[in-house]
C-alpha positions in Angstrom: -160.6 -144.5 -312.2 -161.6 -143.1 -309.1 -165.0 -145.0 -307.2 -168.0 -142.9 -305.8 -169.8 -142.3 -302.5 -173.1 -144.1 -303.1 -174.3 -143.3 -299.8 -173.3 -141.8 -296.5 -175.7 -143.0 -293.1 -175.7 -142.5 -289.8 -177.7 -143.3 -286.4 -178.2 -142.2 -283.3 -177.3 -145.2 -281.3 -175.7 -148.7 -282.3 -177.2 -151.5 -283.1 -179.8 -150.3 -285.8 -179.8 -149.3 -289.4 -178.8 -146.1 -290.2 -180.4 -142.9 -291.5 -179.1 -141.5 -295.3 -178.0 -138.5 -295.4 -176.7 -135.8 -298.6 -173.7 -135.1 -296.8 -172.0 -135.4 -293.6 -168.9 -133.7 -292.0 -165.9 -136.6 -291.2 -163.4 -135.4 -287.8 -159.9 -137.2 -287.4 -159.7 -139.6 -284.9 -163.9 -139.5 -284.1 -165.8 -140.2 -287.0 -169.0 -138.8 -288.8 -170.6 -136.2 -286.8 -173.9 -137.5 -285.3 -173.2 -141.0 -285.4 -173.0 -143.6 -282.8 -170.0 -145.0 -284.0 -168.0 -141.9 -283.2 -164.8 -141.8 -281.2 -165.1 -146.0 -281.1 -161.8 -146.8 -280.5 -160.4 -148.0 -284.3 -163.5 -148.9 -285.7 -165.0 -145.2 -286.3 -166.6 -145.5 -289.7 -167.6 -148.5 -291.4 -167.7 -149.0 -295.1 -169.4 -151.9 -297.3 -169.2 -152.1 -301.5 -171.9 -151.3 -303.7 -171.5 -154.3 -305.9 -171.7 -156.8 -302.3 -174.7 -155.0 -301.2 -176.6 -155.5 -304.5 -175.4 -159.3 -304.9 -176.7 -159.8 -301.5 -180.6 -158.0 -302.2 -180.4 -160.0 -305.9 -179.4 -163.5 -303.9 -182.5 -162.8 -301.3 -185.0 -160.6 -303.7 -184.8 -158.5 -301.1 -185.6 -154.1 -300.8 -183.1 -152.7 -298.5 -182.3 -149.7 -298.0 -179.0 -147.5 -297.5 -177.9 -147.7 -293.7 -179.4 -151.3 -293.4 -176.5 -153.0 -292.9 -175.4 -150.2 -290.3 -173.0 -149.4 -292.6 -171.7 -145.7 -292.4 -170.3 -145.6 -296.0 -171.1 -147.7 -299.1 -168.4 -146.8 -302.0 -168.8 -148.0 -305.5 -166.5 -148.5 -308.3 -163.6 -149.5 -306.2 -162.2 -153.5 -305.4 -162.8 -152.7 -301.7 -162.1 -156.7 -301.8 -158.3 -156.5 -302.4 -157.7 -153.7 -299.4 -155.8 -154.7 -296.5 -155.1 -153.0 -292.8 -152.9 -149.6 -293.5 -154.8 -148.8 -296.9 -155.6 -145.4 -297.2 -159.0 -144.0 -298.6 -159.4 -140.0 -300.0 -163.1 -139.2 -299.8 -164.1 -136.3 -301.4 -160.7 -133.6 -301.5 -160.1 -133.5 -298.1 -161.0 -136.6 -296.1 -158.8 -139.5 -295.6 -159.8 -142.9 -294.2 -157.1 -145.9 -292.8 -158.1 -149.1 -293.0 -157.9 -150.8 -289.4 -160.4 -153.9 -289.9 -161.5 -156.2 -292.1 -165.3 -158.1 -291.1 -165.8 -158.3 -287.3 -167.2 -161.1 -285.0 -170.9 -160.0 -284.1 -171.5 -160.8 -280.3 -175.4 -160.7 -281.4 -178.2 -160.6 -284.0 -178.6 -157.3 -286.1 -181.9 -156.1 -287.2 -180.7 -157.4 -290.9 -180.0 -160.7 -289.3 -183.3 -161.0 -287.7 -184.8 -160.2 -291.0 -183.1 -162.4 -293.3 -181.1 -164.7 -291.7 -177.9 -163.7 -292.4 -175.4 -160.2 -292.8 -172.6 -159.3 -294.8 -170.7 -156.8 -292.1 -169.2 -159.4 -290.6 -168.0 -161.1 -294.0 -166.8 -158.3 -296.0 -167.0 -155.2 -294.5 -164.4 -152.7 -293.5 -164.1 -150.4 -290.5 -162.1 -147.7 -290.9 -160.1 -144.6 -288.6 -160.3 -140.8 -290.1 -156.9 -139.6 -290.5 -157.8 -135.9 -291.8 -160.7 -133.9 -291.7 -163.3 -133.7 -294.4 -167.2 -132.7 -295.6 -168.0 -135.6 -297.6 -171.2 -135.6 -300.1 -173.0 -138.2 -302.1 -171.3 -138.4 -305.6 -168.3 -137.5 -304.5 -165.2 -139.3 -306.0 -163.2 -142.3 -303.8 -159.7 -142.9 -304.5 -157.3 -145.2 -302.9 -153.9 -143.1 -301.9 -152.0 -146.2 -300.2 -152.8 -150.0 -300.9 -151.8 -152.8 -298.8 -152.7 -155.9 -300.5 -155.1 -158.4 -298.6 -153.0 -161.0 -298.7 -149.9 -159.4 -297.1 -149.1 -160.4 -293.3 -150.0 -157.9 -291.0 -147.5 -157.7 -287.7 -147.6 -155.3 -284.9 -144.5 -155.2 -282.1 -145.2 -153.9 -279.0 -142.3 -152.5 -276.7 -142.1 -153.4 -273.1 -139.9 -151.0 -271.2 -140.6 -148.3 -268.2 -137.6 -146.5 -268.9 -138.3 -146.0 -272.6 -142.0 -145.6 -271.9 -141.1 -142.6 -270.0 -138.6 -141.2 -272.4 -136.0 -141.8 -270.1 -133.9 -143.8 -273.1 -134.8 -144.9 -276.6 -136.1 -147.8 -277.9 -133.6 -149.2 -280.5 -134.5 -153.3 -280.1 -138.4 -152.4 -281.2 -137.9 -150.9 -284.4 -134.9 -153.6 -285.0 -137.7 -156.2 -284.4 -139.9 -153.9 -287.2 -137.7 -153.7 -289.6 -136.3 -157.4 -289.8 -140.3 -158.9 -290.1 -140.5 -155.7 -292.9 -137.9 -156.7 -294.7 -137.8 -160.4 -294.4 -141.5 -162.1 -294.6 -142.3 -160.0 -295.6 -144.9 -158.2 -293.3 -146.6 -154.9 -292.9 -145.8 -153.3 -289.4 -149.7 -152.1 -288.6 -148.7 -150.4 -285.5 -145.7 -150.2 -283.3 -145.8 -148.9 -279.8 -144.1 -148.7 -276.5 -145.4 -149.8 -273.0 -144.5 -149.6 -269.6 -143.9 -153.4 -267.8 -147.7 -153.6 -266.8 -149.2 -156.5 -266.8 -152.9 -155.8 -267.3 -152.2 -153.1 -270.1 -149.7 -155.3 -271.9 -152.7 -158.5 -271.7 -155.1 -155.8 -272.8 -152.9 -154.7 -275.9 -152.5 -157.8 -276.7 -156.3 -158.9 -276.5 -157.3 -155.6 -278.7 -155.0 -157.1 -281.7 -156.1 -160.4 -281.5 -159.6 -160.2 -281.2 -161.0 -159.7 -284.7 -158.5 -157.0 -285.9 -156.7 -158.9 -288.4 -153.7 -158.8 -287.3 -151.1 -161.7 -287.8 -148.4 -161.6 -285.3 -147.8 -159.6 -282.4 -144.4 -159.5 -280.9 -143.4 -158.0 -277.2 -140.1 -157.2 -277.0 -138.8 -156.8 -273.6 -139.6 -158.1 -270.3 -139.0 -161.5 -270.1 -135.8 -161.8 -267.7 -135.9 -162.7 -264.1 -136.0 -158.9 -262.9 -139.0 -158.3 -260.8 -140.9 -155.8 -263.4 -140.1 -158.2 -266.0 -144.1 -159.4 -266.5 -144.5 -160.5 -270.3 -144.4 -164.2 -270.4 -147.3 -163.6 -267.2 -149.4 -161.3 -269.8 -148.2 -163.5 -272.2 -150.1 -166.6 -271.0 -152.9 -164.7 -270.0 -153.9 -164.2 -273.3 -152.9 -167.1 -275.2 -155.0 -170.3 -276.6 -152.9 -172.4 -277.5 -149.3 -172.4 -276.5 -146.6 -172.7 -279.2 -143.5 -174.1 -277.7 -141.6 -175.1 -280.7 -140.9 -171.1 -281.0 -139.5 -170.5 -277.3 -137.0 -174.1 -277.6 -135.8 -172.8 -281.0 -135.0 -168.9 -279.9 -133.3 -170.1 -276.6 -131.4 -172.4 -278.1 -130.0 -170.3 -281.0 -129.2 -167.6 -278.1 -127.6 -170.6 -275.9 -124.8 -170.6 -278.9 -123.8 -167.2 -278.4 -124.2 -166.5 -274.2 -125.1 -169.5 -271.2 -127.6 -166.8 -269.5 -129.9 -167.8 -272.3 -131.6 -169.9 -270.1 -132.4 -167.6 -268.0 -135.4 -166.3 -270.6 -138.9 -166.9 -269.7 -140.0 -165.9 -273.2 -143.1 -167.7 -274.0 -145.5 -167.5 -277.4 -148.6 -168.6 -278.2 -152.2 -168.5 -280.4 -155.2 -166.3 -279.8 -157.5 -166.9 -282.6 -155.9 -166.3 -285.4 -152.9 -164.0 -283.9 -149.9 -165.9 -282.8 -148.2 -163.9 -279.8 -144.8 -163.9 -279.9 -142.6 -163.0 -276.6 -138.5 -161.9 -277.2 -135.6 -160.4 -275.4 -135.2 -156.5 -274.8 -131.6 -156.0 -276.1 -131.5 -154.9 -280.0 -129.1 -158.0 -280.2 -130.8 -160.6 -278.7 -134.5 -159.7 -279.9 -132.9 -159.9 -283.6 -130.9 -163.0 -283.1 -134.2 -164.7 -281.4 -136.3 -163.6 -283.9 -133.8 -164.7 -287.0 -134.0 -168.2 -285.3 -138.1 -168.8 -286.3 -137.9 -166.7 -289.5 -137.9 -169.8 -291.6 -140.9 -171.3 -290.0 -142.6 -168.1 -289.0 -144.0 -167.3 -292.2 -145.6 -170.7 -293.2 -146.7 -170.7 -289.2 -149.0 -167.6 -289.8 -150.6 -168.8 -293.0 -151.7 -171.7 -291.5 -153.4 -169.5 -288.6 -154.9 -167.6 -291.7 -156.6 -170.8 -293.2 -153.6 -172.6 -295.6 -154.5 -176.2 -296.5 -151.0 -176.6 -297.5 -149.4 -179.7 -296.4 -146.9 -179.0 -293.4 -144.2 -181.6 -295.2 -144.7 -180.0 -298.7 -144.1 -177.0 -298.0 -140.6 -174.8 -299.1 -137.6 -175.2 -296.8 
């Protein structure tokens, strides 16, 4: 059974509730028309339950109205709860939604918060990307055309190279990396891109996914030689928390078995947040054979990031 728009808001600047409208017109890649929130990077319409909004007003005795929450969307009839990054949303016939956040980490107090102490956005709401163009209406029917469960770990690799940055030649060791986490964890591959061996856009790449996004594991592939454009374990570090060396000695040495110049990798891998950043080789063969290295641990590793009381020394071989 499909859900139902309950309500479609919008404001004219951030930071406030939103105004209800009947209708509004949704524009891939931007957003509602009129709102604030428009063209905002990946977060471009946000979307909050019907059923968490009531238990919230019932738990508080509390009148609020649609748009409170700055919510842009509130759906109803759907498990909104059990969605994950890359589920899809149909709105209406024509409007499609992707699913590229789950909560967020306020930076400040929200009208809501002022008034009651607390807020739900951050908790359970979803923020959402148009993919495809649509008028959407109140009463119109929801369905979910692609699930990703919650609980499924969420990876993104990023490519380091100027040459296939540019087109020059292809990128073979990135979607290598993809496929092996796909296949083997195993993880959804949220986003895969290729950069040029920059330092500051490779740090700020890699800042974007761990900040709040959801994201698991991000892996750069590329760049960590001795050559002088070879900058990833310096973005690397720039980013990173904690550092998790246990990764590096394990991927070096399983490369050591196989060529001497393994030691001449600077790969390096650490935590931000919840993310753990992982660093590996360039070459479709040695990325692979790095990453097959920590696939035993890797897995456990990034539950634990997510929360996992499990016992370390219990857990499966």
């Amino acid at each position: 059974m499909p859900g139902r728009v309950e309500a479609i808001c919008i404001s004219a600047r951030r930071g406030i509730p939103k105004t209800p409208l009947p209708a509004a017109r949704l524009r891939a890649d931007h957003g509602i028309e009129g709102d604030a929130h428009s063209g905002f990077g990946h977060r471009q319409v946000s979307i909050l339950g019907h059923n968490d909004i009531e238990s919230f007003k019932q738990a508080g005795r509390l009148d609020l109205q649609a748009g409170a929450f700055a919510e842009n969307l509130i759906v109803g009839g759907l498990d909104l709860g059990s969605l994950g990054l890359g589920s899809r949303l149909r709105l209406g016939s024509e409007a499609i939604l992707g699913i590229t956040q789950i909560g967020k980490r306020c930076h400040g107090r929200c009208a809501i918060f002022d008034q009651t102490g607390d807020c739900i956005m951050p908790r359970v709401g979803l923020f959402a990307r148009v993919l495809a163009d649509g008028t959407v209406a109140v009463g119109d029917p929801v369905e979910i055309e692609e699930t990703v469960l919650r609980s499924a770990l969420q990876a993104v690799v990023l490519t380091l190279s100027d040459r296939c940055a540019a087109g020059v030649t292809q990128d073979t060791a990135g979607p290598a990396v993809a496929a092996l986490l796909r296949e083997s964890m195993p993880a959804h591959i949220y986003r895969a891109e290729i950069l040029p061996d920059e330092r500051g856009p490779l740090a700020e790449r890699l800042r974007h996914y761990a900040d709040g996004h959801g994201i698991d594991l991000v892996v750069a592939v590329g760049g960590t030689g001795l050559s002088p454009r070879d900058i990833t374990p310096e973005a690397v570090r720039d980013v990173i928390e904690r550092p998790t060396p246990g990764f590096d000695e394990a991927m070096r040495a399983a490369s050591r078995a196989t060529t001497k110049l393994a030691m001449l990798s600077r790969a390096c891998s650490g935590v931000h947040g919840q993310t753990l950043i992982l660093s590996l080789p360039g070459s479709e063969r040695a990325a692979v054979e790095n990453l097959r290295a920590i696939l035993p641990a890797l897995p456990h590793g990034l539950r634990k990031l997510r929360g996992d009381p499990e016992d370390c020394g219990r857990s499966s071989p």
